[in-house]
Backbone as a printed PyTorch tensor [residue, N CA C, xyz], in Angstrom:
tensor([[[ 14.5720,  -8.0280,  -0.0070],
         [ 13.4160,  -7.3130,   0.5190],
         [ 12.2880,  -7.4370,  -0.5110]],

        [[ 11.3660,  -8.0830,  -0.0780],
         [  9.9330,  -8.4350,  -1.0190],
         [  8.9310,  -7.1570,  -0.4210]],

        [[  8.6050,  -6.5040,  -0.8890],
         [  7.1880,  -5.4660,  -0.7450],
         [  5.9500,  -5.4370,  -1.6090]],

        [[  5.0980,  -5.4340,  -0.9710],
         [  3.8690,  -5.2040,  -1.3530],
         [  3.2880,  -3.8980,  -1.9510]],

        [[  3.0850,  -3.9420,  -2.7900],
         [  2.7630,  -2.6350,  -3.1660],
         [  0.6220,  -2.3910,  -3.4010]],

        [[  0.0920,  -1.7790,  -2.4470],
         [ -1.1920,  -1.7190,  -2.6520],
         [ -1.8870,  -0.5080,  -2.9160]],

        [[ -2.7110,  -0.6330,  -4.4220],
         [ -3.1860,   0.9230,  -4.3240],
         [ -4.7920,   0.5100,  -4.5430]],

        [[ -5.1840,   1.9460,  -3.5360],
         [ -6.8610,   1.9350,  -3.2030],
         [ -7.1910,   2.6690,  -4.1170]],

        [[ -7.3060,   2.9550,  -5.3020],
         [ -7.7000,   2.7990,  -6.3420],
         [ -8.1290,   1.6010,  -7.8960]],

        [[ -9.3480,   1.5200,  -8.0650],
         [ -9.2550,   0.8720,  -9.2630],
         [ -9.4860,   1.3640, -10.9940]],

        [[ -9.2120,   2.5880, -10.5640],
         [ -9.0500,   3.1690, -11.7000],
         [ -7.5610,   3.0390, -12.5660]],

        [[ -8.0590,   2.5840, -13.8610],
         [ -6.9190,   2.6170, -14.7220],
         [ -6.4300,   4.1630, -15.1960]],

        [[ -5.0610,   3.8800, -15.2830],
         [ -4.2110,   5.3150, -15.2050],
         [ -4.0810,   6.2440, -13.8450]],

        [[ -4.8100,   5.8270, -13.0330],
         [ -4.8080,   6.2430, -11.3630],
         [ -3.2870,   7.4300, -11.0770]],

        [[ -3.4940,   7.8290, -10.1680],
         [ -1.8860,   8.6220, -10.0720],
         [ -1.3900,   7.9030,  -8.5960]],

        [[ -2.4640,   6.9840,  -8.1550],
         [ -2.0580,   6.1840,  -6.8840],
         [ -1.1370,   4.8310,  -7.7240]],

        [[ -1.6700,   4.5100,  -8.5560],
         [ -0.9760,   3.5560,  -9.0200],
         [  0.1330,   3.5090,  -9.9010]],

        [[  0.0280,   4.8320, -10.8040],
         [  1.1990,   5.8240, -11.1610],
         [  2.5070,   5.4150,  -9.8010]],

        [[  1.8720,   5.9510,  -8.7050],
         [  3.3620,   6.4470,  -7.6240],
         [  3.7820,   5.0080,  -7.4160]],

        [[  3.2710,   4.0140,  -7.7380],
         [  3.2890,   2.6900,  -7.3290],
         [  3.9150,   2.1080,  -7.9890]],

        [[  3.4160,   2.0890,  -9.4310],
         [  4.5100,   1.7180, -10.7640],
         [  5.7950,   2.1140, -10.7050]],

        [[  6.1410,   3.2940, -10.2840],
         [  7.2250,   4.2400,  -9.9400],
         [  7.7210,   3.6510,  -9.2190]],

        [[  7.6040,   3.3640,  -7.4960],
         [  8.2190,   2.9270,  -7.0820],
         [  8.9240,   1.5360,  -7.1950]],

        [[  8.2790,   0.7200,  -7.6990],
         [  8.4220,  -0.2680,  -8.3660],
         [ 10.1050,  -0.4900,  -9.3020]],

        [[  9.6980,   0.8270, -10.0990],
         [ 10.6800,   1.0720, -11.1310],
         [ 11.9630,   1.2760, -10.6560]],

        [[ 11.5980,   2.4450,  -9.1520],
         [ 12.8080,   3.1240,  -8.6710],
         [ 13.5220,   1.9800,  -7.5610]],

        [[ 13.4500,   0.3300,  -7.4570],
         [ 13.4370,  -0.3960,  -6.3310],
         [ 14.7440,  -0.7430,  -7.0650]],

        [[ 15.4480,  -0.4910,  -5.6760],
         [ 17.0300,  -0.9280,  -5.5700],
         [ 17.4420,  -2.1950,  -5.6870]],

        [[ 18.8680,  -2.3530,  -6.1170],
         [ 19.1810,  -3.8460,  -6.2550],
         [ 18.6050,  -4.9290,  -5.1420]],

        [[ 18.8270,  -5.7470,  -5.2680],
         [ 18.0450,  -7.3710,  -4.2850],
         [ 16.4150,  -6.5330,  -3.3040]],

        [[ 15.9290,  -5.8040,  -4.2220],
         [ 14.5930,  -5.3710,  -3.5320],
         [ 13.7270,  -5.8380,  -5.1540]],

        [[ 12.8320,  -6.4820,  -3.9230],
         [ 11.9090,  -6.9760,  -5.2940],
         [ 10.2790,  -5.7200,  -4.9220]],

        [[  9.5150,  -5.3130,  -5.5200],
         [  7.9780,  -5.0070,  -5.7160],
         [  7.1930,  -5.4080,  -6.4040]],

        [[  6.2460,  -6.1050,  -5.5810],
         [  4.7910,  -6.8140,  -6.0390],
         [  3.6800,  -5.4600,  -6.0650]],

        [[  2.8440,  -5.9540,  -7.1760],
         [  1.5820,  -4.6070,  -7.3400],
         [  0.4830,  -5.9490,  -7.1970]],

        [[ -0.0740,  -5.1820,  -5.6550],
         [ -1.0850,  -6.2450,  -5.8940],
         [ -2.6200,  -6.0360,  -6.7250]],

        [[ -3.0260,  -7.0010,  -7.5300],
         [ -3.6780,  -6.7260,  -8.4020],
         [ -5.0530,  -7.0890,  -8.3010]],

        [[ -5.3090,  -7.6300,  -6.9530],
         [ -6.6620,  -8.3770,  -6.9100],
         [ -7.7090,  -7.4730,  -6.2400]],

        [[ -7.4900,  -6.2820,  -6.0370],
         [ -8.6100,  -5.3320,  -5.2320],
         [-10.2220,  -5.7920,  -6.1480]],

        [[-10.2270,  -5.5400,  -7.4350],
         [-11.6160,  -5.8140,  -7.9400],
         [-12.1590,  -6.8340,  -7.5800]],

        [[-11.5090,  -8.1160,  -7.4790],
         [-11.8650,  -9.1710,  -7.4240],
         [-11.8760,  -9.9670,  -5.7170]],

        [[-11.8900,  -9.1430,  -4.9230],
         [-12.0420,  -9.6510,  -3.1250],
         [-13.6720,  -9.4470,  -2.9630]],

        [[-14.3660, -10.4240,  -2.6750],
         [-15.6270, -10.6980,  -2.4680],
         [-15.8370,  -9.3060,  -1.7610]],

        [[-17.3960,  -9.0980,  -1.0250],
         [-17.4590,  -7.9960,  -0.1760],
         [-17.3150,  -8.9440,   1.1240]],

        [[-16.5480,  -8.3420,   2.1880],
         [-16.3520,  -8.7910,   3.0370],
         [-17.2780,  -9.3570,   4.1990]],

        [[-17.6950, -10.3780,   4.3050],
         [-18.5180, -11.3310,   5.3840],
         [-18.0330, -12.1620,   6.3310]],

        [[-18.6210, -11.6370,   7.3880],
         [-17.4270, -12.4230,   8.8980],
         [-17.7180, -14.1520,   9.0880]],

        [[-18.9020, -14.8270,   8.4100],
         [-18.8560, -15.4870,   8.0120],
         [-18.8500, -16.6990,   7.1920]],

        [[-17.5340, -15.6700,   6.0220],
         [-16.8370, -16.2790,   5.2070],
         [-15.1340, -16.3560,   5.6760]],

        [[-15.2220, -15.5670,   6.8220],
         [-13.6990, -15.4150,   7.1410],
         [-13.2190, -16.4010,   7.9630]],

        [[-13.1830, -17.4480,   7.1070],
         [-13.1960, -19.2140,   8.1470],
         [-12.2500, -20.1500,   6.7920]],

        [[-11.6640, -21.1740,   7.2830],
         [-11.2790, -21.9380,   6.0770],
         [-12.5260, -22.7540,   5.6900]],

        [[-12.7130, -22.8600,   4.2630],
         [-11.9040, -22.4740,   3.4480],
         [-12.2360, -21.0730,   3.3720]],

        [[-11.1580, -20.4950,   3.2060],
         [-11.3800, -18.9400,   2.7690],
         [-11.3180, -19.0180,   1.5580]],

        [[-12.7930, -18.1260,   0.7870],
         [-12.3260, -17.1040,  -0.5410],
         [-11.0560, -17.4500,  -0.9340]],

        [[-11.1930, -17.9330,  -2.4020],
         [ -9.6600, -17.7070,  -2.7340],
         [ -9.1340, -16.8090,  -3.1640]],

        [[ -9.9870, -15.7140,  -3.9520],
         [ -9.2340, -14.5430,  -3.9460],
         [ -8.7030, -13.8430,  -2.5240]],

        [[ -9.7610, -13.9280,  -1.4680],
         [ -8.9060, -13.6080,   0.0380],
         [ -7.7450, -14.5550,   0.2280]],

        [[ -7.4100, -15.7230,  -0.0280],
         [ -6.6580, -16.5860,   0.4950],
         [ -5.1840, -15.7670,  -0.5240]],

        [[ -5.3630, -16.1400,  -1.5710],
         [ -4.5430, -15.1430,  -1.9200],
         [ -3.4100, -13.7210,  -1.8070]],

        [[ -4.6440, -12.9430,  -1.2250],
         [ -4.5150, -11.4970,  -0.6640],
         [ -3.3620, -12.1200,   0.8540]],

        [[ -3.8210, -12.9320,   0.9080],
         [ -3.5220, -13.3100,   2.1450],
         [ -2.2760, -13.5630,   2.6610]],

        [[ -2.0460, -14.4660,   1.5870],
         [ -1.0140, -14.9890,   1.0580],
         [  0.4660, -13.8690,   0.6360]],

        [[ -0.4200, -13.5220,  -0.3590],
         [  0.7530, -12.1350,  -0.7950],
         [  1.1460, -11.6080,   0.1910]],

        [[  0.4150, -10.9120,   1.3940],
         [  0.8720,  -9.7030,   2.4960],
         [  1.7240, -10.7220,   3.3980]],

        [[  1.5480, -11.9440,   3.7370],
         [  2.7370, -13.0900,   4.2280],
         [  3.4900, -13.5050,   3.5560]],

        [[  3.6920, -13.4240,   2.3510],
         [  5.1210, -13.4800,   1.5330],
         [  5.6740, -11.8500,   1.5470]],

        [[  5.1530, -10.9630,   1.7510],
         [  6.2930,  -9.2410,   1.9100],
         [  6.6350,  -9.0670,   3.0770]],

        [[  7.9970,  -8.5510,   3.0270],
         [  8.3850,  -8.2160,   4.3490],
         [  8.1900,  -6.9440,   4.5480]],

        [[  7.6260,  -6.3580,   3.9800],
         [  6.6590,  -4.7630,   4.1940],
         [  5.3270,  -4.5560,   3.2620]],

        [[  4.8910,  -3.7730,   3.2350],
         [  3.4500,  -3.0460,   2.8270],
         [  3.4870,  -1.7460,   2.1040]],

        [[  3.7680,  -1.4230,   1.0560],
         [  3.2120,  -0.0810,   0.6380],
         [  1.8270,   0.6230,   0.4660]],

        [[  1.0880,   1.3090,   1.0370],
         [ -0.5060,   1.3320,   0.6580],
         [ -0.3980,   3.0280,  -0.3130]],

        [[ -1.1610,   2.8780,  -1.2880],
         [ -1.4300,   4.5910,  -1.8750],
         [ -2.9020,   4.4210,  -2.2180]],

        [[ -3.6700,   5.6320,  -1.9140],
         [ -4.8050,   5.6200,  -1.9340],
         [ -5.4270,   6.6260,  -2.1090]],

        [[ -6.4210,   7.2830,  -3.0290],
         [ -7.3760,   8.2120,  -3.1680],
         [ -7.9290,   8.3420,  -2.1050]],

        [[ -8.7040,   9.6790,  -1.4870],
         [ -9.8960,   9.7830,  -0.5390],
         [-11.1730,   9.9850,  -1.5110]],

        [[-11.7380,   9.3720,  -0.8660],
         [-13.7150,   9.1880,  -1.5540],
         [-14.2780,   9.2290,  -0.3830]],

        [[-15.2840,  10.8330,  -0.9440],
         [-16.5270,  11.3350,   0.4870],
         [-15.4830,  11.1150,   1.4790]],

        [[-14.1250,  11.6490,   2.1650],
         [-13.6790,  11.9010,   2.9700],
         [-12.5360,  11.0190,   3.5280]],

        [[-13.0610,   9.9970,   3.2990],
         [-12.2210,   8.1060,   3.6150],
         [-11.7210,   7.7730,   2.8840]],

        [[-11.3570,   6.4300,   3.0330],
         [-10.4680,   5.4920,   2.1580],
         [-11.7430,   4.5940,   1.0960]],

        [[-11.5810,   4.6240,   0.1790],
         [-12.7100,   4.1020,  -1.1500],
         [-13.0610,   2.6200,  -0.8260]],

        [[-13.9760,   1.9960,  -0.4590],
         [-14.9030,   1.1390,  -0.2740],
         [-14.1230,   0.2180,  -0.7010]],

        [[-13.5810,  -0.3780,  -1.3750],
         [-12.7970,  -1.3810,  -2.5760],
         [-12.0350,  -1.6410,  -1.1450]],

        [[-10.8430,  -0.4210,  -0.7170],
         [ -9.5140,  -0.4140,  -0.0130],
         [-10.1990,  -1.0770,   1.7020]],

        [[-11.1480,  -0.4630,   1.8770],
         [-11.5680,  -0.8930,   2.9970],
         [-12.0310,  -2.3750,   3.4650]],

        [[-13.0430,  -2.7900,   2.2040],
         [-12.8440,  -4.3620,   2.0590],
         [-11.9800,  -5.0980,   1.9090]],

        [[-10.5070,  -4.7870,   1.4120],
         [ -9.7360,  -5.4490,   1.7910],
         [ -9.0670,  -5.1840,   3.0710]],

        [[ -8.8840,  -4.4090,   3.4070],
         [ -8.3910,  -4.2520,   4.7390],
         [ -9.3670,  -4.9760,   6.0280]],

        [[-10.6530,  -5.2770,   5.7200],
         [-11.8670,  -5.7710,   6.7720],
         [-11.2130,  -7.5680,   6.1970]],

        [[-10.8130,  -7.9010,   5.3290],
         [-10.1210,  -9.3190,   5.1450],
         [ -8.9840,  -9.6080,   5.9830]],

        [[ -8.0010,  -8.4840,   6.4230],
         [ -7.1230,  -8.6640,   6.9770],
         [ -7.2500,  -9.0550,   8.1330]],

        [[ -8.5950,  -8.1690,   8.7550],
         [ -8.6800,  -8.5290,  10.3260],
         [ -8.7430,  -9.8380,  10.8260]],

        [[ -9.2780, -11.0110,  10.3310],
         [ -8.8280, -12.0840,  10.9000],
         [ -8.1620, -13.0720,  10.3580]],

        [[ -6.8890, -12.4590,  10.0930],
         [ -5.8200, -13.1870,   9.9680],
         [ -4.7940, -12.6270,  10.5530]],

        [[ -3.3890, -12.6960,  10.6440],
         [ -2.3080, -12.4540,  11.5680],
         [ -0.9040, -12.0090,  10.6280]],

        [[ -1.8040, -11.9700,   9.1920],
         [ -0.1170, -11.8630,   8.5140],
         [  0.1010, -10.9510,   8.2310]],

        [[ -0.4670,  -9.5730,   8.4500],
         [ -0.1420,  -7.9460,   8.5660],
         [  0.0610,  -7.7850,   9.8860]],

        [[ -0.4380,  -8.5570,  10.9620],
         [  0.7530,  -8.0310,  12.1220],
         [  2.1510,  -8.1160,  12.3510]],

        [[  2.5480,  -7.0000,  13.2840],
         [  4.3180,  -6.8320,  13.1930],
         [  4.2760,  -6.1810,  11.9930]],

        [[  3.8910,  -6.4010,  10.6490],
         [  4.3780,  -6.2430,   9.3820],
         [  4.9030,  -4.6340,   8.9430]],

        [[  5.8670,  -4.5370,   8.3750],
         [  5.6280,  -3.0250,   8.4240],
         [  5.1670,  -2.4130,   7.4100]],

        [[  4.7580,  -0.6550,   7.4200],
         [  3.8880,  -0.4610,   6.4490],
         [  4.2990,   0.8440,   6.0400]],

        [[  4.0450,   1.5630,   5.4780],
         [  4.0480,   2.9670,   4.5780],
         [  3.1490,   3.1990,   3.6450]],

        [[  2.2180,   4.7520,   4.1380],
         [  1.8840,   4.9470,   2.6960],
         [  2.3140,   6.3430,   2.2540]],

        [[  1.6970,   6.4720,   1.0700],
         [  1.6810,   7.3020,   0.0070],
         [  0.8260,   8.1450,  -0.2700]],

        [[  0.7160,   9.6460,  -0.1210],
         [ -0.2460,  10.2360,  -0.5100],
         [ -0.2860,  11.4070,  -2.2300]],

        [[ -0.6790,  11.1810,  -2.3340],
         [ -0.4370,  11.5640,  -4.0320],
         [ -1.4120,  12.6780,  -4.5160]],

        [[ -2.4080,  13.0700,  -3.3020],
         [ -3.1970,  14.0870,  -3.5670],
         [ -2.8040,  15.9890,  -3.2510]],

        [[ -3.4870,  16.2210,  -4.1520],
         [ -2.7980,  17.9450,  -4.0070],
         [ -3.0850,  18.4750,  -2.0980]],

        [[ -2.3690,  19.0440,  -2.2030],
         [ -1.8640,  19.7370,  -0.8970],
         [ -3.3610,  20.6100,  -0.1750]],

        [[ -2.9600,  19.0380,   0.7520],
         [ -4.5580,  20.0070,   1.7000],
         [ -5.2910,  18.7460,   1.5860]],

        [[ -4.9860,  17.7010,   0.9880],
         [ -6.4570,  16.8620,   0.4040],
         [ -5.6220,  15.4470,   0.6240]],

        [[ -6.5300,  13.9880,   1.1820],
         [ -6.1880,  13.0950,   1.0960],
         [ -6.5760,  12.8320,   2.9340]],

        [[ -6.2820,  13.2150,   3.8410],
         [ -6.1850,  13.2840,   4.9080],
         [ -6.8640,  12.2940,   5.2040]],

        [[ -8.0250,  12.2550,   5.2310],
         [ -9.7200,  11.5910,   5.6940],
         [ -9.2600,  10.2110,   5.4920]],

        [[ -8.7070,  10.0330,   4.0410],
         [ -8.4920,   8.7190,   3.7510],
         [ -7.3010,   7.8380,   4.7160]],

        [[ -5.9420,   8.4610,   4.9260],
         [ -5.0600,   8.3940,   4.7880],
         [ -5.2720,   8.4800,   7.0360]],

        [[ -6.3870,   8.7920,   7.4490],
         [ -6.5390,   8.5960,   8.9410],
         [ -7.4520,   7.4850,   8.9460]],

        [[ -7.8340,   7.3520,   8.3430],
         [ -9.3210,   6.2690,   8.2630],
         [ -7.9270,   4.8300,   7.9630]],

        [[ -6.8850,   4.8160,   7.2830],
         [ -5.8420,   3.6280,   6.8640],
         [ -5.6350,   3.3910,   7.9590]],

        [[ -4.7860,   4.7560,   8.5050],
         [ -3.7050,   4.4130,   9.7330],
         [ -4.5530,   3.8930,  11.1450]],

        [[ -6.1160,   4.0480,  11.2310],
         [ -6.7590,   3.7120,  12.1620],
         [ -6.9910,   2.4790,  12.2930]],

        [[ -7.1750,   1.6140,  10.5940],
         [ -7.1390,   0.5890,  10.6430],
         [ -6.6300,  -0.2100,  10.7130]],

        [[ -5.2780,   0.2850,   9.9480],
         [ -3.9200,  -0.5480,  10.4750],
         [ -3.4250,  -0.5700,  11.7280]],

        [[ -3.8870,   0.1890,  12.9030],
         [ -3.2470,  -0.2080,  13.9740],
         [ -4.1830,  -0.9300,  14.8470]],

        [[ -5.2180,  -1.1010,  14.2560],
         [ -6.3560,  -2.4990,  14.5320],
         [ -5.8220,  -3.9010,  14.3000]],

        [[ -5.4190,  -3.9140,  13.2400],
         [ -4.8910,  -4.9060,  12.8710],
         [ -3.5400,  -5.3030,  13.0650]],

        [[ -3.0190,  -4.1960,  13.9680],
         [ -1.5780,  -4.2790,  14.4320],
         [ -0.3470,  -4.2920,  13.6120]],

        [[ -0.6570,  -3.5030,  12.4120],
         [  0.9090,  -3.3690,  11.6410],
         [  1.7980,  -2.5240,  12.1280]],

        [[  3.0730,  -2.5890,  11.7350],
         [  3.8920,  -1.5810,  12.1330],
         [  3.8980,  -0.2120,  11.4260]],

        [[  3.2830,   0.5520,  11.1960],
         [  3.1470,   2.0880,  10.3700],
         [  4.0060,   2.5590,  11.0130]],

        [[  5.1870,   2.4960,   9.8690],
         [  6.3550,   2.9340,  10.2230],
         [  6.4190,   5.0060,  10.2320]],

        [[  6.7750,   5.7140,  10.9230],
         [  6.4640,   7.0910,  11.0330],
         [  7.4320,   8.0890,  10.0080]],

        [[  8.3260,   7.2030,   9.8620],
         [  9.3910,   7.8630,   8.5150],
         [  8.7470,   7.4360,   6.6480]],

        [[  8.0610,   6.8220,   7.3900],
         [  7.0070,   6.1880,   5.8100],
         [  6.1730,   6.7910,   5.6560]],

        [[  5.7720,   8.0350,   6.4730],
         [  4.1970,   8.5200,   5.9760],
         [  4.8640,   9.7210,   4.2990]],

        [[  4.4900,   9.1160,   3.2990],
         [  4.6810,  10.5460,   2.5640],
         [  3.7200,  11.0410,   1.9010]],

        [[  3.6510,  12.6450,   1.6260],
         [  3.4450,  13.1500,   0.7780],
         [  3.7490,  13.6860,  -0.4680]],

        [[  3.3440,  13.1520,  -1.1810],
         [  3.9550,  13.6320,  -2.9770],
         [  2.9330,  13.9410,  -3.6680]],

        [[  2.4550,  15.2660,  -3.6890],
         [  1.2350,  15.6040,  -4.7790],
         [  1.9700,  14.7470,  -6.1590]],

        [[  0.6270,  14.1570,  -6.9890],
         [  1.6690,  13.8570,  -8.4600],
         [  0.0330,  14.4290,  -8.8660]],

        [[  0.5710,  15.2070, -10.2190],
         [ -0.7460,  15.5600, -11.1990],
         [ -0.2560,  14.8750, -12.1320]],

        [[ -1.5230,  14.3150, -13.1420],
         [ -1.8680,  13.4050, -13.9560],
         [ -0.5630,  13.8900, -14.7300]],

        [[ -0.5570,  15.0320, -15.4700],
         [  0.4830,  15.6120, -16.4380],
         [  1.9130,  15.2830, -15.7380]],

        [[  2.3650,  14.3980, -15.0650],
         [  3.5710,  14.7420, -14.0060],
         [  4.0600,  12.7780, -15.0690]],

        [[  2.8490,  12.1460, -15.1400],
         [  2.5790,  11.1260, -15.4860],
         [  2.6560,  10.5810, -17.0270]],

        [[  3.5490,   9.8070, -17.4420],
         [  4.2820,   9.0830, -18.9030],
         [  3.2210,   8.6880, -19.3930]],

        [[  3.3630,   8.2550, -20.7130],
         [  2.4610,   7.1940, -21.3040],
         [  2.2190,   5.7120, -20.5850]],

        [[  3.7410,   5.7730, -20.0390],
         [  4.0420,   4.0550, -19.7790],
         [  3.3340,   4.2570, -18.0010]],

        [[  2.6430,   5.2590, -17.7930],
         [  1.8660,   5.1720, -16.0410],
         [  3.3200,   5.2740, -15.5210]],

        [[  4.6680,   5.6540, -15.5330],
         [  5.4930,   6.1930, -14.8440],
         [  5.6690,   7.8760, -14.3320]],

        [[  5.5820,   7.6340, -13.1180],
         [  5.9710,   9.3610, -12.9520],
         [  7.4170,   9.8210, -13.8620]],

        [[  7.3020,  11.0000, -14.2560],
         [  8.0780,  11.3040, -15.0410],
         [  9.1540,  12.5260, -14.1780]],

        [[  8.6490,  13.1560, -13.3750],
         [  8.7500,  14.3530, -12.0650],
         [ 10.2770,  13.6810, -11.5850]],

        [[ 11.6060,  14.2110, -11.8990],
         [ 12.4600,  13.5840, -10.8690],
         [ 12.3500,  13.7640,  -9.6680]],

        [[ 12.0060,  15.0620,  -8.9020],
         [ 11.5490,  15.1120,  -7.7240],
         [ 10.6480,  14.1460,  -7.1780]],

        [[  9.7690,  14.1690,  -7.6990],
         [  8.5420,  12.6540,  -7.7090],
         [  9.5370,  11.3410,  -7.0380]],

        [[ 10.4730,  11.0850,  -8.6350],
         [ 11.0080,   9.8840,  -8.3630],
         [ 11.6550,   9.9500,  -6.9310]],

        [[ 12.6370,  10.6610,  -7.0280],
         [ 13.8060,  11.0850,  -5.8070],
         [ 12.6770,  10.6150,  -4.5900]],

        [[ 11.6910,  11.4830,  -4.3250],
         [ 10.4850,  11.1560,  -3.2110],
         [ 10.5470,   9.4900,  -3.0240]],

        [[  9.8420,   9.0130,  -4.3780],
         [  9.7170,   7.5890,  -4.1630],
         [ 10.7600,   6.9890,  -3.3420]],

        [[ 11.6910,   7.2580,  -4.2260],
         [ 13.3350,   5.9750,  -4.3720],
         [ 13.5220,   6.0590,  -2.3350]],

        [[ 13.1430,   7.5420,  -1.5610],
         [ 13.2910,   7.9100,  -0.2390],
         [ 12.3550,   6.7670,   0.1670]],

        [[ 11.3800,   6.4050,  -0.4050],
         [ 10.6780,   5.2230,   0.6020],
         [ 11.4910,   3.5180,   1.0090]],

        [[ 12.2710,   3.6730,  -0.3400],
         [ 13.2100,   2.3280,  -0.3510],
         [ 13.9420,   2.4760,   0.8250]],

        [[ 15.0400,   3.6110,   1.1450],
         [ 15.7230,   4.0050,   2.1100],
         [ 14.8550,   3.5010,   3.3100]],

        [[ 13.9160,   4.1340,   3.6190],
         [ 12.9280,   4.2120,   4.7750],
         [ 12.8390,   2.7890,   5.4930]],

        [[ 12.3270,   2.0270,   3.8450],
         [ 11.8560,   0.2370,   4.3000],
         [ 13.3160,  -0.2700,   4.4890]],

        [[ 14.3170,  -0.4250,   3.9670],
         [ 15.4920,  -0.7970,   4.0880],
         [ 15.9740,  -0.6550,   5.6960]],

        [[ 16.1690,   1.0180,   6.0580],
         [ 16.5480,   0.8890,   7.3750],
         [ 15.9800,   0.5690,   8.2110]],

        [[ 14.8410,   0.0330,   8.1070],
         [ 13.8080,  -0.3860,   9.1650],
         [ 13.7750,  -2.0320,   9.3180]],

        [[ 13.8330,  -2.3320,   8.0270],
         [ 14.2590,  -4.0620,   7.9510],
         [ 15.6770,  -4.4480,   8.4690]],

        [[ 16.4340,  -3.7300,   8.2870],
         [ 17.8540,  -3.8960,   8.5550],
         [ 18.3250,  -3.3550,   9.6790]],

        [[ 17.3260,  -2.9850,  10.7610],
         [ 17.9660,  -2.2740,  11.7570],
         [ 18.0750,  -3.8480,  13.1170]],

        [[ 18.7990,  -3.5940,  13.8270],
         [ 19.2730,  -4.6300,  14.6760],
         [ 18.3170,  -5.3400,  15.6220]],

        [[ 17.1120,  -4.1000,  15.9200],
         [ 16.2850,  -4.8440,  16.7740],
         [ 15.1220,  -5.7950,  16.4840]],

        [[ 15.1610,  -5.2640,  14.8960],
         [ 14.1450,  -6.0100,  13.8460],
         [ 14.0670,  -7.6630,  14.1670]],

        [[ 13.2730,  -8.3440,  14.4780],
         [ 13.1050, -10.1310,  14.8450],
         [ 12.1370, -10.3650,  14.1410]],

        [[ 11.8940, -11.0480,  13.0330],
         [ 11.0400, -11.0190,  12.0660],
         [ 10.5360, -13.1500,  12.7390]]])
């Protein structure tokens, strides 16, 4: 199991990318996690540039979400939504085909009550683009900065335990019988 791991944040030390590192950490035997790293660097999105040759940092992006057999997204809300950065890449996805079917989960990492805006503004877009947002994948895990290592690992076993539940989640969903990839 190859996953994608994407956080809509580009802030260093982030607690989106915290839960991400984490999960990463907490990924079970023959499960691999990719952190994808190119959010700074995806042009701003232009419909026509979305032609071959594509951007190679899009071609890339592109690339990565068709080599995972799932999607992790974690993301801050900014002014209500998903942060400008997260959205341009997601406006790359739309014309291409390799996040459809695909399945997805995210992560919400903001204190209780908060994140929402962002985290409806994702799921609206992802079902534009036709991923599978899987409904046992939506989580919530407040993490505060202090919850957070030197090494950007959550330190919170509860935290972890949360995470390691998303492996479960993607696992039975890849492995279930009706799955035709």
């Amino acid at each position: 199991m190859r996953v994608l791991l994407i956080s809509g944040s580009t802030r260093a030390g982030s607690t989106n990318g915290a839960a991400l590192a984490t999960l990463r950490a907490v990924a079970p035997p023959g499960a691999t996690a990719v952190m994808y790293e190119g959010l700074s660097a995806l042009p701003a999105f232009n419909p026509d540039h979305d032609r071959e040759p594509l951007p190679i940092a899009v071609a890339g992006l592109r690339a990565e979400i068709a080599a995972a057999d799932a999607l992790v997204f974690c993301t801050p809300e900014y002014a209500g939504t998903l942060p400008g950065s997260l959205k341009n890449l997601l406006d790359w996805t739309v014309g291409g085909t390799e996040i459809s079917a695909k399945p997805v989960v995210w992560i919400n990492v903001a204190a209780p009550g908060r994140g929402h805006g962002a985290i409806a503004t994702l799921e609206t877009v992802l079902g534009y683009v036709s991923a599978d947002v899987l409904q046992a994948g939506r989580v919530e895990l407040p993490i505060a900065r202090d919850l957070v290592g030197a090494d950007g690992i959550v330190v919170e076993p509860t935290v972890r335990d949360g995470l390691a539940g998303v492996w479960t989640t993607l696992a039975q969903h890849l492995q279930a019988p009706q799955r035709t990839a």
